[in-house]
C-alpha positions in Angstrom: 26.6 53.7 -24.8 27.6 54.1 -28.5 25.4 56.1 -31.1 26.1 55.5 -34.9 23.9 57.2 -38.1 22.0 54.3 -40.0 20.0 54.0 -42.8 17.2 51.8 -43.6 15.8 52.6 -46.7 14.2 49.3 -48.0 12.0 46.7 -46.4 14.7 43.8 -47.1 17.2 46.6 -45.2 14.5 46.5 -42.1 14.0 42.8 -41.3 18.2 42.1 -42.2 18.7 44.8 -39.5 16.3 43.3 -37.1 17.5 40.0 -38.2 21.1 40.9 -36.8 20.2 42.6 -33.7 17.9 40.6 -32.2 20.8 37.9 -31.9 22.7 40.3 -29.1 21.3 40.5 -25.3 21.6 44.3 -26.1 19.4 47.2 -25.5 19.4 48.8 -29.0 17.4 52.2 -29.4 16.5 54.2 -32.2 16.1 57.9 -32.5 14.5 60.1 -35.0 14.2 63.5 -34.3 11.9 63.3 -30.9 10.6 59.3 -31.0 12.6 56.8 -29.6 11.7 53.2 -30.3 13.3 50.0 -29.5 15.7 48.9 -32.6 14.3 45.1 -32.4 10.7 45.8 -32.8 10.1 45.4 -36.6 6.4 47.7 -36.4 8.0 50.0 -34.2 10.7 50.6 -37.3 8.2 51.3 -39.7 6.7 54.0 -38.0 9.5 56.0 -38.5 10.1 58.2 -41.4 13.3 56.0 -43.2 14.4 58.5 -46.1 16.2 60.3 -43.4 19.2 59.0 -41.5 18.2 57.1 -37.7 20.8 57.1 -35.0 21.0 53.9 -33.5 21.8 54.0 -29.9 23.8 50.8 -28.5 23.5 50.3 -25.0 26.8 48.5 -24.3 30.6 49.5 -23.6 32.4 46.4 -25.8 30.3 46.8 -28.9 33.0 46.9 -31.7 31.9 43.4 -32.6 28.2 44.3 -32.9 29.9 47.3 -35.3 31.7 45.7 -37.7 28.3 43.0 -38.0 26.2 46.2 -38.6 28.8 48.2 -41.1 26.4 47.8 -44.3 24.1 50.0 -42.4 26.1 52.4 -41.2 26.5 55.9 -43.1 
């Protein structure tokens, strides 16, 4: 498991994330501060609070490909 700081901080942001993601048979998790919600589901995003930072937790050892797709969102 990798975790990496993202930040999604417009709606275009959101759905290019989900967009991206959703293409991998990965288990991608998002965390902020005590709620945990699955990184693919696009209502489960916006109920997080996205001024601040989200770690993204990738479930999967080779993920340097899923990375480099995701580096625009990375901080």
């Amino acid at each position: 498991m990798k975790t990496v700081q993202i930040r999604l901080d417009s709606i275009d942001k959101v759905k290019s994330f989900v967009n991206i993601i959703t293409k991998y048979d990965t288990d991608f998790d998002l965390i902020s501060g005590r709620y945990v919600i699955d990184a693919k589901s696009i209502m489960g995003i916006f109920s997080l609070d996205l001024s601040r930072p989200i770690d993204l937790a990738i479930h999967n050892d080779g993920c340097d490909e899923i990375l480099d797709v995701l580096k625009p969102f990375i901080i």
